[in-house]
Each structure stands twice: as structure tokens, then as C-alpha cells.
LUMTOR-44627 format. One line per 5 residues: number of its first residue (from 1); for each residue x, y, z of C-alpha. Coordinates in Angstrom, 1 decimal. Example, Ala and Ser with C-alpha at 12.3 -4.5 7.8 and 13.67 -1.06 7.14 Angstrom:
BEGIN
1) 12.3 -4.5 7.8  13.7 -1.1 7.1;
REM end
This chain:
BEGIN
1) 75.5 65.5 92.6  78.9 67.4 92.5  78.1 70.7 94.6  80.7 73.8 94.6  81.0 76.6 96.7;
6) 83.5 79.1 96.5  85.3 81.3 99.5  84.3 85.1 100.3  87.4 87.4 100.0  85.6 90.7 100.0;
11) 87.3 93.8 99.4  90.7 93.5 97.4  93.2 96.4 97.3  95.2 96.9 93.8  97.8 95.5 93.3;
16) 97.4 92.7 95.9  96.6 89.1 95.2  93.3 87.7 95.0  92.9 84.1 96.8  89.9 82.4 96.2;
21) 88.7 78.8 97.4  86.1 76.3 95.9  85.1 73.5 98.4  84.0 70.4 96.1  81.3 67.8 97.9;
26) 79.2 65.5 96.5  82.6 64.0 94.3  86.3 64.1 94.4  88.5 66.7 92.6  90.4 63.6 91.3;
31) 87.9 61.9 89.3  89.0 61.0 85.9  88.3 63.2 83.4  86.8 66.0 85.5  87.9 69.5 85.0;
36) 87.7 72.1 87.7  87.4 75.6 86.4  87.3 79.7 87.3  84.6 81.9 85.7  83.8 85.4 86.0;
41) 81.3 88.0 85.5  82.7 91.9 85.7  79.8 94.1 85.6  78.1 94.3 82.3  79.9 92.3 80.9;
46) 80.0 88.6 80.0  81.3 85.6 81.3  84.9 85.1 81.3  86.9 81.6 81.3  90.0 82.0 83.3;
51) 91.4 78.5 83.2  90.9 74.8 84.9  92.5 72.1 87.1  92.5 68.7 85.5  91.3 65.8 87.7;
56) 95.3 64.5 87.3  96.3 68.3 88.5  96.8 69.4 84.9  96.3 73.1 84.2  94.8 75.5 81.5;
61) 94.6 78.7 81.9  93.4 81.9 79.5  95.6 83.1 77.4  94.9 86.8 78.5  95.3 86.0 81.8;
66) 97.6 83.2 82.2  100.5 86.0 83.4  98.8 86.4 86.5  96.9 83.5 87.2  97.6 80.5 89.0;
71) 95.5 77.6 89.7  96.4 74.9 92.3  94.0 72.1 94.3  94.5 70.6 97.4  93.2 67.1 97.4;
76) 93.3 65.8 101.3  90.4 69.0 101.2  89.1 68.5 98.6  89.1 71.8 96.8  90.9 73.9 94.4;
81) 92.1 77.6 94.7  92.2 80.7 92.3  95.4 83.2 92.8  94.8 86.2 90.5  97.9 88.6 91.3;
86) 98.5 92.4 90.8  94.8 92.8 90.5  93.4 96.3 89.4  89.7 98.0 89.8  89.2 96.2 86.4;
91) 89.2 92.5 88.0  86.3 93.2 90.2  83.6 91.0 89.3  81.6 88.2 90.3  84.2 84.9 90.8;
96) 82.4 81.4 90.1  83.9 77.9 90.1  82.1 75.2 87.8  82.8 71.6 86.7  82.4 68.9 84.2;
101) 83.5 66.3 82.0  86.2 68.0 80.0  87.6 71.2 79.6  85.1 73.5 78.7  82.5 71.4 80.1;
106) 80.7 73.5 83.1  78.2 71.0 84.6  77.9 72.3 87.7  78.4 75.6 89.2  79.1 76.7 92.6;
111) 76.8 80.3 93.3  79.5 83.1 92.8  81.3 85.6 94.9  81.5 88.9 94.8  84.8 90.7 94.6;
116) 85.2 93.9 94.7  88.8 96.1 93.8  89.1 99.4 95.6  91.3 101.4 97.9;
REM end
């Protein structure tokens, strides 16, 4: 069974860049037809699609946040990485990654990470 965990950044300043990590076992980032994605929760609030990594290195991001937002994968590792840049108070929220069989498709969920945005 795929299993996902994603990295702890902590405490992000505004305006910095966020980096976060999601270590894949259990499968390969390269399967076909997999797609890797970035979730998150803000307090409150919902859950938020942020985009995905196709199994071929394909990406897809949110349309809101696609400005900002880069995702990239690094396959001798196994994982794929987040980059959220010029972040402000208002992206602090819990980060997941998930997987599944096509985009949109969120099988399998790594247990979230808490980031927080404060000077």
C-alpha cells in the first residue's frame, strides 16, 4: 500500500518560500497513471487543491495559485516537493500530500503538516 509522509517546515516568515517534501514508499512516483498531489486545510476552512505531479512529471496546478506554486519530484528519492513562494499569514494551514489514479483521485493521504506564517 502507497504510504505518504510529508516534511516538517515549521514556522514560515512572509514573504519567504515555503518548501515542503513528501517521501512516497510502498510504490514509485513513476507509476503510470498515478498523480501526486498538494492539499490544504487553513483553519476553518476547507480543503484546498493546489495542484499535482503526473507519474510522467506532468503538472497541474490551481488556477488561484498557480502564480506562486511550483511542483517538482525527484525520482532517484522517490518523492515530490511543494514550493509555495511570497507566502503571507493567509497560507498557514495544514499541508497534506495524497495520491491516486488520476487527477483528482486522492487514494491515499500522507498525515499533514502544520505550517504556520508569522513574524
Amino acid at each position: 500500500q502507497v504510504q505518504l509522509q510529508e516534511s516538517v517546515p515549521g514556522l514560515v516568515k512572509p514573504s519567504q518560500t515555503l518548501s515542503l517534501t513528501c517521501t512516497v514508499s510502498g510504490g514509485s512516483i513513476t507509476t503510470n497513471y498515478y498523480y501526486w498531489s498538494w492539499i490544504r486545510q487553513p483553519p476553518g476552512k476547507g480543503l484546498e487543491w493546489m495542484g499535482a505531479i503526473r507519474y510522467d512529471g506532468g503538472t497541474y496546478y490551481s488556477p488561484s495559485l498557480k502564480s506562486h506554486t511550483s511542483i517538482s519530484r525527484d525520482t532517484s528519492k522517490n518523492q515530490f516537493s511543494l514550493q509555495l513562494s511570497s507566502v503571507t499569514p493567509e497560507d498557514t494551514a495544514v499541508y497534506y500530500c495524497a495520491s491516486g489514479t488520476g487527477l483528482g483521485s486522492l487514494a491515499y493521504w500522507g498525515q499533514g503538516t502544520q505550517v504556520t506564517v508569522s513574524s
